[in-house]
C-alpha positions, -999 to 999 in steps of 0.1 A, spaced: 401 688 -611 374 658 -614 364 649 -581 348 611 -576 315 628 -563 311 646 -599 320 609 -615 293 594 -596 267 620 -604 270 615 -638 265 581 -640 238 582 -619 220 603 -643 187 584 -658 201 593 -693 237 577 -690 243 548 -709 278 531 -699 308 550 -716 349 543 -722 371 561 -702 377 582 -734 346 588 -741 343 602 -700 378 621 -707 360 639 -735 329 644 -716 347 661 -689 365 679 -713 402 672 -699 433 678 -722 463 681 -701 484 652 -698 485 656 -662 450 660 -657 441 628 -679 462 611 -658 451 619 -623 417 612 -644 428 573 -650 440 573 -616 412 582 -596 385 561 -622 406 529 -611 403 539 -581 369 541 -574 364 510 -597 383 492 -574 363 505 -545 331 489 -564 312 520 -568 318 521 -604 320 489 -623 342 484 -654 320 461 -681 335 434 -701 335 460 -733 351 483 -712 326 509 -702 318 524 -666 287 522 -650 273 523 -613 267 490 -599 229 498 -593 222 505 -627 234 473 -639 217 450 -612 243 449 -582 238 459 -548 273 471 -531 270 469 -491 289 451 -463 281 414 -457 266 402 -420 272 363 -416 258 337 -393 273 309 -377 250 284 -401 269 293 -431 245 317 -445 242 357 -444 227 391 -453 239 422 -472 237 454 -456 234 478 -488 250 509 -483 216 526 -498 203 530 -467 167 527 -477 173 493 -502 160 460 -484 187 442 -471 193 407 -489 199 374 -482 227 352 -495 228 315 -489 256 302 -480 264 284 -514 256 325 -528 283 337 -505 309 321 -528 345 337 -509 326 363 -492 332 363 -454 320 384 -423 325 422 -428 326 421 -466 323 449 -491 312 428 -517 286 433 -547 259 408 -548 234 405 -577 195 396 -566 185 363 -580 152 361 -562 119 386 -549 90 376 -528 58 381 -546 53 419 -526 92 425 -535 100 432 -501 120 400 -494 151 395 -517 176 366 -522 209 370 -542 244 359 -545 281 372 -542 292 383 -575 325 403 -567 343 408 -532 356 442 -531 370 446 -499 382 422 -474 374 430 -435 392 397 -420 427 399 -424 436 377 -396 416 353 -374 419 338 -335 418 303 -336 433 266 -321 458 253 -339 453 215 -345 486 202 -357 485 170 -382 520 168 -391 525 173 -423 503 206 -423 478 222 -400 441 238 -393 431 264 -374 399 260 -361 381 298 -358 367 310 -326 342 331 -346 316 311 -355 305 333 -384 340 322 -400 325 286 -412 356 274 -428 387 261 -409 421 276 -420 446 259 -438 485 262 -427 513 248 -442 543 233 -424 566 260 -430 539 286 -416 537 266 -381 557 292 -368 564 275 -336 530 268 -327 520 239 -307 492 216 -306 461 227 -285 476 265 -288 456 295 -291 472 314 -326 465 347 -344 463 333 -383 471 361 -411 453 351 -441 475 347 -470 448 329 -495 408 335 -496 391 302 -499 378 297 -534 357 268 -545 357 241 -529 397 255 -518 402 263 -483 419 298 -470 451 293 -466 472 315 -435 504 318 -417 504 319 -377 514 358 -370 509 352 -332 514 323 -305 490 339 -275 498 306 -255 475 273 -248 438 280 -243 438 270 -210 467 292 -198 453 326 -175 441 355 -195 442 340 -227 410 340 -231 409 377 -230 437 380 -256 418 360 -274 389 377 -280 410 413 -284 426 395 -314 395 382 -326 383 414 -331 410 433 -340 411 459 -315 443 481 -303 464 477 -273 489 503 -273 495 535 -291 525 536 -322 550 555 -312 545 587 -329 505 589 -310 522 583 -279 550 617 -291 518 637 -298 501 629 -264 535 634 -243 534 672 -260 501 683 -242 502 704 -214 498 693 -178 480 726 -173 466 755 -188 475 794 -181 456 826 -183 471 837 -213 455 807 -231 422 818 -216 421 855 -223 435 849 -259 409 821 -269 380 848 -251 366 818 -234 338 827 -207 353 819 -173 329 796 -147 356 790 -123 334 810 -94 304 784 -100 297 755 -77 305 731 -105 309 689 -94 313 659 -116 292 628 -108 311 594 -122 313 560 -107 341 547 -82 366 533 -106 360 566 -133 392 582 -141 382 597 -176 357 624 -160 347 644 -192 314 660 -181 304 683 -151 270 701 -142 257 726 -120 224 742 -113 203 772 -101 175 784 -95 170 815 -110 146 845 -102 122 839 -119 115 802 -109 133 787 -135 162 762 -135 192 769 -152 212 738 -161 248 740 -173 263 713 -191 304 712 -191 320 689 -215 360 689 -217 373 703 -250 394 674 -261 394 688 -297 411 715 -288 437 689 -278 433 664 -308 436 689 -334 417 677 -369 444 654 -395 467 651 -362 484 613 -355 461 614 -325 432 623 -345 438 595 -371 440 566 -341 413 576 -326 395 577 -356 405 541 -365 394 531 -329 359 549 -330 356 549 -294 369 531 -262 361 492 -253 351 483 -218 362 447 -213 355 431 -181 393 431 -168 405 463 -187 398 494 -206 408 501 -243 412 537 -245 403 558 -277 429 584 -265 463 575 -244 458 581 -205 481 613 -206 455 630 -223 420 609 -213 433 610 -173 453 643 -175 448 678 -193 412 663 -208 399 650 -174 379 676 -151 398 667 -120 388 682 -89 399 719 -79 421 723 -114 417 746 -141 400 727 -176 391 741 -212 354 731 -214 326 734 -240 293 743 -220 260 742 -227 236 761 -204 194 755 -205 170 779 -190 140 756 -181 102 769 -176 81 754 -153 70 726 -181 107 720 -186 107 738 -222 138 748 -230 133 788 -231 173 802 -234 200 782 -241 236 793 -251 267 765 -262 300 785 -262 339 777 -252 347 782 -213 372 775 -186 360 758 -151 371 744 -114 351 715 -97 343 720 -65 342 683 -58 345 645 -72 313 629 -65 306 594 -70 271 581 -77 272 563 -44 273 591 -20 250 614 -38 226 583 -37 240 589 1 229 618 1 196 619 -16 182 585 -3 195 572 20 201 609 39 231 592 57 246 617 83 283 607 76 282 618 40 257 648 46 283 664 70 311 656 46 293 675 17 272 696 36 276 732 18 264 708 -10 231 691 -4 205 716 -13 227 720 -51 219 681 -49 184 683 -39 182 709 -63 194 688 -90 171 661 -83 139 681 -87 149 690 -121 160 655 -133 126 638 -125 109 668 -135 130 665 -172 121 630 -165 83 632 -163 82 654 -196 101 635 -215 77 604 -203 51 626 -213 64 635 -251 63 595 -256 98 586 -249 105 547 -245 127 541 -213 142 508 -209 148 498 -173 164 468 -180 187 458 -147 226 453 -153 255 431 -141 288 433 -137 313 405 -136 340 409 -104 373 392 -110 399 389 -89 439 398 -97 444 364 -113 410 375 -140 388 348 -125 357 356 -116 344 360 -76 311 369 -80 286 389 -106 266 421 -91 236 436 -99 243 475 -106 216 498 -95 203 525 -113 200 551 -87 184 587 -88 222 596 -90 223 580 -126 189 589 -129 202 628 -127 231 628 -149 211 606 -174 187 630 -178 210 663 -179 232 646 -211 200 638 -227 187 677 -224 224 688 -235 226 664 -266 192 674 -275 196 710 -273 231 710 -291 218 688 -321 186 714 -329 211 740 -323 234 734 -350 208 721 -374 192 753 -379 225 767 -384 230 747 -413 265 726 -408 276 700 -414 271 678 -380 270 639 -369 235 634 -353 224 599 -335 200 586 -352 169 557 -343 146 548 -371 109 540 -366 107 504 -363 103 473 -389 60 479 -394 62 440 -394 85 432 -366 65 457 -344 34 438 -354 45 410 -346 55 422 -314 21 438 -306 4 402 -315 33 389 -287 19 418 -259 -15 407 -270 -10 370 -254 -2 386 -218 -36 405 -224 -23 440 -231 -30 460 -263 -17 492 -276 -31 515 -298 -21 517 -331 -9 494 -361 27 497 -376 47 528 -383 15 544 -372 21 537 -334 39 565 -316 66 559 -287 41 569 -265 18 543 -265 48 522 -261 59 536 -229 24 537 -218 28 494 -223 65 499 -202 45 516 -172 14 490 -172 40 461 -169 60 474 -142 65 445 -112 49 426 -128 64 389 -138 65 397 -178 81 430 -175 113 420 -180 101 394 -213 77 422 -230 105 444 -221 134 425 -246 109 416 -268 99 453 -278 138 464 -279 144 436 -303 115 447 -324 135 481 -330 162 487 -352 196 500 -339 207 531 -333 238 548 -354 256 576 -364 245 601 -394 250 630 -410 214 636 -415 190 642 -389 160 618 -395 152 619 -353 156 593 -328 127 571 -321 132 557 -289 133 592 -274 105 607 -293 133 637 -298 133 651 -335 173 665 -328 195 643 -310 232 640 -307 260 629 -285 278 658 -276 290 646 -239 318 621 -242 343 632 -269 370 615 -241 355 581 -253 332 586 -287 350 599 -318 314 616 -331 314 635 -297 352 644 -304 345 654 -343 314 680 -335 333 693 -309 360 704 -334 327 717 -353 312 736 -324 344 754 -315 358 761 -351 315 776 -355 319 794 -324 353 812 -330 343 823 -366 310 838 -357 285 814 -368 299 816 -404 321 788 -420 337 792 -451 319 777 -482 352 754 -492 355 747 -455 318 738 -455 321 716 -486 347 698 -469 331 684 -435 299 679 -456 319 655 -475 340 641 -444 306 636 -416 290 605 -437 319 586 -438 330 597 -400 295 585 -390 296 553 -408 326 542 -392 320 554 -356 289 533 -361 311 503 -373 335 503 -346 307 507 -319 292 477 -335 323 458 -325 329 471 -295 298 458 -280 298 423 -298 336 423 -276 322 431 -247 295 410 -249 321 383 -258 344 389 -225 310 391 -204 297 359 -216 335 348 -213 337 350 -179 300 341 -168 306 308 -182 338 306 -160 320 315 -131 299 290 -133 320 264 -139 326 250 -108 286 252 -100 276 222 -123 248 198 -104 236 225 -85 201 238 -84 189 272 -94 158 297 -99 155 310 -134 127 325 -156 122 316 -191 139 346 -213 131 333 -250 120 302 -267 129 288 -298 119 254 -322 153 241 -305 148 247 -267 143 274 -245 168 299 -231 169 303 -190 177 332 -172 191 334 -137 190 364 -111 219 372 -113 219 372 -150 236 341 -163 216 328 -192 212 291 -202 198 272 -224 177 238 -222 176 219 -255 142 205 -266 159 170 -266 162 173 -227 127 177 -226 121 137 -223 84 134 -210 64 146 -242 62 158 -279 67 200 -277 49 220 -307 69 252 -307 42 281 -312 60 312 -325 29 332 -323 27 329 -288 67 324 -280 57 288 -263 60 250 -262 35 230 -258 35 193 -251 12 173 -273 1 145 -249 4 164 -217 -6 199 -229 23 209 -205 31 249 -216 66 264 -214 60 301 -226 85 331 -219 83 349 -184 76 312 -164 98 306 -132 115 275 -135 135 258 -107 167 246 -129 203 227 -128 229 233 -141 240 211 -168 267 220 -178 296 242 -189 314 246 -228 343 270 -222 348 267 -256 321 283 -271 312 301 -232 276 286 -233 260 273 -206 234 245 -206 202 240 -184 181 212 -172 146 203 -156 147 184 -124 118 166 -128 133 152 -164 146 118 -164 181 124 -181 186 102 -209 208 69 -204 243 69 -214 244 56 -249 211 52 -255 192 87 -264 156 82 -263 154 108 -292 180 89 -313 178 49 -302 212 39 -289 233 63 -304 264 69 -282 261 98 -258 286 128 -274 282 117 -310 263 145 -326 284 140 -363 261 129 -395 280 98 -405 279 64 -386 307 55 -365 302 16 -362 274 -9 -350 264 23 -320 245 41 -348 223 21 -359 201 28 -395 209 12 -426 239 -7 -407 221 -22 -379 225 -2 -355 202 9 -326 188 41 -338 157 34 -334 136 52 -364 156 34 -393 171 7 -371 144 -9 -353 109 17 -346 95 17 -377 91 46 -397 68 65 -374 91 49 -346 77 27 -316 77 25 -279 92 -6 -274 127 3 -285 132 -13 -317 155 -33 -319 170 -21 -284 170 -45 -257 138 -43 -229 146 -18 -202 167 2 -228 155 38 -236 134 35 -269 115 59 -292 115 59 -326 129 81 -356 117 113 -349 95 137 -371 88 173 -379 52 173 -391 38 207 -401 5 214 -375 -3 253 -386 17 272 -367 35 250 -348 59 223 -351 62 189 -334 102 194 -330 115 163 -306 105 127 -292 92 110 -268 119 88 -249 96 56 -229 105 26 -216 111 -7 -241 83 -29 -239 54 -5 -231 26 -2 -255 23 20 -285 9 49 -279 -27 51 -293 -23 64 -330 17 52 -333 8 18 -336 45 0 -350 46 -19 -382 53 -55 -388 60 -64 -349 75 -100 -351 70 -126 -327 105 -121 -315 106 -88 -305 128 -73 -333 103 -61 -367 98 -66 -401 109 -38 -426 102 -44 -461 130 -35 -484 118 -41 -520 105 -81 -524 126 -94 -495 119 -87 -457 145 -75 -437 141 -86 -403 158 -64 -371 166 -90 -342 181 -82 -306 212 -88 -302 214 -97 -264 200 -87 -234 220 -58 -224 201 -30 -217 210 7 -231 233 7 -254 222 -28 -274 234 -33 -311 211 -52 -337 220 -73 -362 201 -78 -396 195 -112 -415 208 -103 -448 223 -69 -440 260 -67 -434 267 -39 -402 297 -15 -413 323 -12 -386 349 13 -384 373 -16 -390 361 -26 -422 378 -15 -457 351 17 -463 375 45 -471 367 81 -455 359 105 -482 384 127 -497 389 163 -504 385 159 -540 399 189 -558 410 207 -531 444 222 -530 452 218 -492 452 180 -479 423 166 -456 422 168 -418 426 141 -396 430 141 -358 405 162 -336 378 157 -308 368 120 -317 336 123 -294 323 148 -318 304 138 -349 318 144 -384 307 159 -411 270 160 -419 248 134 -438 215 135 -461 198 125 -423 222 151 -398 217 182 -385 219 217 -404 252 237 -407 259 248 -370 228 231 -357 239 218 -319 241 180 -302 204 170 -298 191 197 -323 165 164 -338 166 155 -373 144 180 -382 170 191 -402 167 185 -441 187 190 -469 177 199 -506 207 190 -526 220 159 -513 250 152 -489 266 181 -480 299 167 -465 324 183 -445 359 176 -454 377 181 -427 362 203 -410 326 191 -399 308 231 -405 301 227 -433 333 220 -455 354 232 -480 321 244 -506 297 224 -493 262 225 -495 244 239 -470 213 223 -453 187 243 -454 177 277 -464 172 293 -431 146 321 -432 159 354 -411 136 347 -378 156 330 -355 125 307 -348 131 291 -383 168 291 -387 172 256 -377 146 245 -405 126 226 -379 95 222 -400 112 208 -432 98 173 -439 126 142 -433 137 124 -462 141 89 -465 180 91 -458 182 57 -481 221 49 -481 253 62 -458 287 72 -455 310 57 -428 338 83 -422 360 72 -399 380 84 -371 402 108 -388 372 130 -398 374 156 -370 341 178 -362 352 216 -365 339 244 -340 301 234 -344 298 199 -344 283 187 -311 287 221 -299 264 252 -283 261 270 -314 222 271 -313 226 295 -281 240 322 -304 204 335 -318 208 348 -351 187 378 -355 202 407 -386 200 431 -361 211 426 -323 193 451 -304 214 455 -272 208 490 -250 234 504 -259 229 500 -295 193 516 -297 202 545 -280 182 545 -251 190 568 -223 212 544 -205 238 546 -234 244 584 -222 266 575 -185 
């Protein structure tokens, strides 16, 4: 029989030249009817999987030899995107969002490269097939028009609202939170077309929000039916019999505890030490055999395979295994027989590992600790809890010699340790939040930190040098760029490292972690090295794991919550019981099943975090809610070209836009991660206290917004950054005689400033918030990104002189051989409308139609948030830029309009092609066109998800580096 890895091979061979199918059934040599068959079958098969493409004459041929890249597509919230090949070592590409074609978040698709960099390392290319769809359904708001309906997407990266017919409502109400199936892929300028699946209830109602976000991604809430069978079949205990006859070692004599937190009820790991003899420690590792529960191809096996490991949200836990097994037969309950795997270490006095032994065993904790009382115990020495576990202490103390000695030698070997503080979000019965903690990472963390880290290591060189087939965490040496530019960052605070690029070991890294400790940047060089690394994943090769300095590393110790724990268990026992030896078909086979076990472990960890990261941001932004006005001390976490992100104790993070910053011109410096003010020389530069308030508070998008108090807040209706534009109205098209340009309106660079703009307002009435149009002139390596808002009347500042001031107040614009002349209207302060001798204004009233769909298949949207801006014109923001984001923005291909839908639309053009530092996504240092003509949409145009909205605190980056993610020892407990 063929098998698809013999197919592949072959046509992978530099000498194969595309062939027929008949031509590959003669190759193979098959002449059974059956076998010809199965032959077709399993060549369609993999064709339709896009590994193999079929040519227009017919012939096969891997995508790589005929130009395509096949990998998974990663979009942003701006419309564009990146392919992550599956060749692990081919550059990942970027796709603009015109390139993306029907192509949406998650993607298999094959995309062809249209575009190198001169040194090849930067490629650009576009969608040519989709292969595999990831969304099937999406969480959204219905907005009912009637006749039909959208769905407006809570993810972001989804850039294209959802089409539903009438007879698809399905019950669902106006203003309603709704689970959409997709039934039709947008196409062209087409939009996807879906049915609601699921009413989850009005946004606003209690724990929808949390429903929301489950949906959103997908993930599992209860078990089918025939899982729940499976799990209802384990034991409640085990017998002797079971012991004897599996020849397991028995540790039931051995002062064995488990060490969890309060709320814990999945303990899967236990440990005990001694002191041996000869001075050395012996550390025993005891990891509950849940394989021998889950057996391999079981209904069990395959959900928890689908679910890749359990979610932590902040109101509830979403299990990989059902609680009969996860807080029953698997857990290691106190003083009850359990089926372990153990892993034992004999340490020397420089903590090398000198013995070690992994084999199948049975235990009995002595006792259920918590990390409290053993910090109890070995801080605090609290006489209460001493007494209580008193024929335990010195196995404690015991246990804490070793860990800080494991500790220092791993410091020593160059190992990066992140300290990085965490939070946790309290919510009462109803879900709302009560307060948010600061966890601490005690020497009781510490200790069982650093005992998983020893087993994991020792398990993963173990059964590399016996040659199976294994899953091994992996952490690639860092981006030589990104870590450049992350050394240049280190330099500004004065510290240098040695080394340059993939030349600089771990060590020297750490040895920059130890010199900022207290110190006010710790926490800012901190981040910013963890986001110069690349994640950490699953493999089936062992390539060693960077942030550790370890050469083997696994994760052996949680196979309760981690399917890769759960699959090498299955390895370790089924090694163990046939005497180091696996058969060579049984070989074959798991070397063929661990890539793709790895690859999606790795995928459903990936979502796992961005869902708890959802529900944490969630319900931070709820907390504060009811906090806007009030005052707060923050620290400046990250700085952009469109504000600066703000960071409270208690780890609520913030943003304050650059058009809040009212009292200067900012040049955003991305060498140095600052803004500096062009008049004042003011510096804003990551790791500054700031005394802030709050703002405030988009539930909808859960972003929080920041601002100064020494900033004069901008009047209502009259933005000094925009002239007179009406506060809320962040669309691209006018909306009547408030927006000033071409129809007389108050913006003051078109309006009434002059081209460079002017401080007396324009055409704005005197004591009316002025400033002119607003640039984004090119200085080096920074970028003059916002205005400066002064009072009408004042004097031009020296070098921004206005042109053709008339005697009246208003100015002379010259428009071909006539002069247009900009006169005050009255005498009203902020908010003042202009008129223009021989310029009609265009009001909402008059007979200008709104643009239609043209050509699309599903009608246009009308109805929506009519505060929100519209669509997007030549002179508007980017695709997802936010409210105030300056008309940096510039577009290359004309209008891009948004019908309908205000992200974007239905196939329009995107802005601007963003580059993939988040510094330049917003494109603010393209040069300003002359935005010569308009478009009045009216009020049916409705704005979509980013209109006006906090999009621009969601910083794209291809890779978000979280703790967890770069498998750093605080992903271990």
């Amino acid at each position: 029989m063929i098998t698809e890895q013999e197919i592949l091979d072959f046509m992978r061979e530099t000498a194969y030249k595309p062939m027929t199918y008949q031509e590959l059934e003669q190759h193979f040599g098959i002449d059974k009817a059956q076998d010809f068959k199965e032959f077709v079958k399993l060549l369609n098969a993999i064709e339709q999987d896009g590994k193999i493409i079929l040519t227009r004459t017919n012939r096969y041929g891997v995508p790589e030899r005929m130009d395509l890249i096949r990998g998974r597509v990663q979009a942003h919230a701006k419309g564009f995107g990146f392919l992550i090949p599956d060749d692990r070592e081919h550059p990942d590409v970027y796709i603009n969002a015109n390139d993306l074609k029907s192509a949406m978040n998650g993607d298999i698709v094959l995309v062809k490269v249209t575009s190198k960099s001169a040194a090849g390392g930067k490629l650009e290319g576009e969608v040519i097939r989709v292969v595999k769809r990831a969304v099937t359904q999406i969480v959204g708001i219905f907005q009912n028009n009637e006749a039909y309906g959208f769905v407006l997407p809570d993810d972001k990266r989804i850039n294209r609202d959802i089409f539903i017919p009438k007879n698809a409502f399905n019950g669902a109400v106006d203003g309603e939170k709704v689970v959409v199936r997709i039934v039709n892929y947008p196409e062209g300028r087409s939009a996807a077309e879906g049915e609601v699946a699921e009413v989850l209830g009005h946004k606003d109602d209690p724990g929808v929000d949390i429903i929301s976000i489950i949906r959103k991604h997908q993930l599992p809430e209860g078990f089918p039916e025939e899982v729940t069978a499976e799990a209802e079949q384990a034991p409640d205990s085990i017998t002797d019999e079971e012991i004897v006859q599996q020849g397991r070692r028995d540790l039931r004599d051995k002062i064995i505890v488990t060490i969890d937190g309060e709320d814990a009820k999945d303990l899967d790991d236990a440990v005990n030490v001694e002191l041996l003899p000869n001075g050395h420690y012996l550390l025993g590792v005891h990891i509950a055999d849940v394989g021998y529960y889950v057996p391999e191809g079981s209904e069990l096996d395959k959900e928890a395979y689908n679910r890749g490991c359990s979610v932590y949200l902040v109101d509830r836990v979403i299990p990989m295994l059902p609680h009969r097994l996860s807080n029953g037969i698997c857990s290691l309950n106190p003083q009850v027989d359990r089926l372990t795997l153990s892993c034992e270490m004999e340490f020397d006095e420089n903590m090398k590992v000198v013995n070690h032994d992994v084999f199948t065993s049975v235990i009995r904790t002595k006792e259920r600790m918590t990390y409290t009382n053993v910090r109890k115990i070995l801080e605090d020495e609290d006489p209460e809890v001493m007494e209580r576990y008193s024929d335990l202490v010195d196995n404690f103390r015991q246990m804490k010699d070793l860990a800080l000695k494991l500790r220092g030698n791993r410091m020593r070997r160059g190992a990066v340790d992140f300290d990085f503080p965490e939070s946790k979000v309290v919510i009462d019965d109803k879900g709302k939040p009560i307060d948010i903690v600061k966890r601490e990472r005690s020497i009781a963390e510490q200790m069982i930190e650093e005992f998983m880290l020893a087993a994991n290591e020792t398990v993963a060189e173990h059964f590399h040098w016996l040659k199976v087939p294994f899953i091994y965490r992996i952490h690639e040496n860092p981006d030589p760029e990104r870590l450049q530019n992350f050394l240049a960052f280190a330099e500004n605070f004065g510290y240098h490292v040695k080394g340059r690029g993939n030349s600089i070991h771990p060590r020297a890294l750490q040895g920059l972690l130890e010199d900022i400790q207290g110190t006010k940047e710790q926490k800012v060089i901190s981040t910013m090295m963890l986001r110069s690394m690349k994640q950490a994943k699953y493999d089936a090769g062992t390539s060693g794991h960077f942030g550790l300095a370890a050469e083997f590393y696994s994760h052996f110790t949680s196979p309760i919550r981690r399917y890769p724990d759960l699959a090498i268990h299955r390895v370790i026992r089924e090694v163990i019981e046939s005497k180091g030896v696996l058969t060579e078909k049984r070989q074959e086979y798991l070397a063929s099943r661990m890539p793709d076990v790895a690859q999606q472990s790795s995928e459903r960890e990936r979502v796992a975090v961005e869902a708890e990261r959802d529900t944490d941001q969630l319900k931070k932004a709820e907390y504060m809610l009811d906090k806007v006005g009030e005052e707060f001390d923050g620290m400046i976490s990250s700085v952009t070209n469109f504000g600066m992100f703000i960071e409270l104790e208690n780890s609520v993070e913030g943003l304050i836009r650059l058009s809040a910053l009212t009292d200067d011109y900012y040049h955003f410096d991305e060498k140095v991660m600052s803004l500096i003010g062009e008049r004042t020389s003011k510096v804003f530069r990551i790791g500054d206290d700031l005394r802030v308030r709050l703002a405030r508070v988009n539930m909808d998008d859960h972003t929080i917004d920041f601002e100064l108090l020494d900033m004069k807040p901008r009047a209502d209706g009259g933005r000094g950054d925009r002239g007179g534009r009406p506060q809320g109205a962040s669309g691209g098209f006018g909306r009547g005689p408030a927006r000033g340009g071409k129809s007389g309106g108050t913006r003051g660079g078109k309006a009434a400033g002059g081209k460079i703009g002017s401080n007396s307002g324009g055409a704005k009435a005197p004591g009316a918030n002025g400033g002119g149009k607003k640039k984004a002139m090119n200085t080096g390596n920074s970028t003059i990104v916002n205005a400066v808002s002064t009072d009408a009347g004042s004097k031009p500042s020296e070098g921004r002189s206005a042109r053709g001031k008339s005697k009246s107040g208003g100015f002379n614009k010259r428009k071909g051989n006539k002069d247009v002349v900009f006169k005050p209207v009255a005498d009203n302060g902020v908010g003042a409308t202009a008129t223009t001798e021989g310029v009609k204004s265009a009001t909402p009233s008059e007979s200008t139609k709104p643009a239609s769909r043209g050509g699309s298949s599903a009608p246009r949207r009308d109805g929506g948030n009519k505060d929100k801006g519209a669509g997007r014109g030549k002179r508007d923001r980017g695709p997802g830029a936010p409210a105030g984001r300056y008309d940096a923005l510039q577009t290359s291909r004309g209008p891009g309009f948004a019908f309908g839908s205000g992200k974007g639309g239905y196939g329009a053009a995107a802005s601007s092609e963003p580059t993939r530092n988040d510094s330049q996504s917003s494109s603010g240092n393209a040069r300003k066109s002359s935005g010569r003509g308009g478009i009045f949409l009216g009020g049916d145009a409705t704005p979509g998800n980013n209109a006006g909205g906090n999009d621009s605190q969601k910083r794209p980056s291809r890779e978000d580096n979280s703790n967890k993610m770069t498998g750093t020892p605080s992903e271990e407990k």
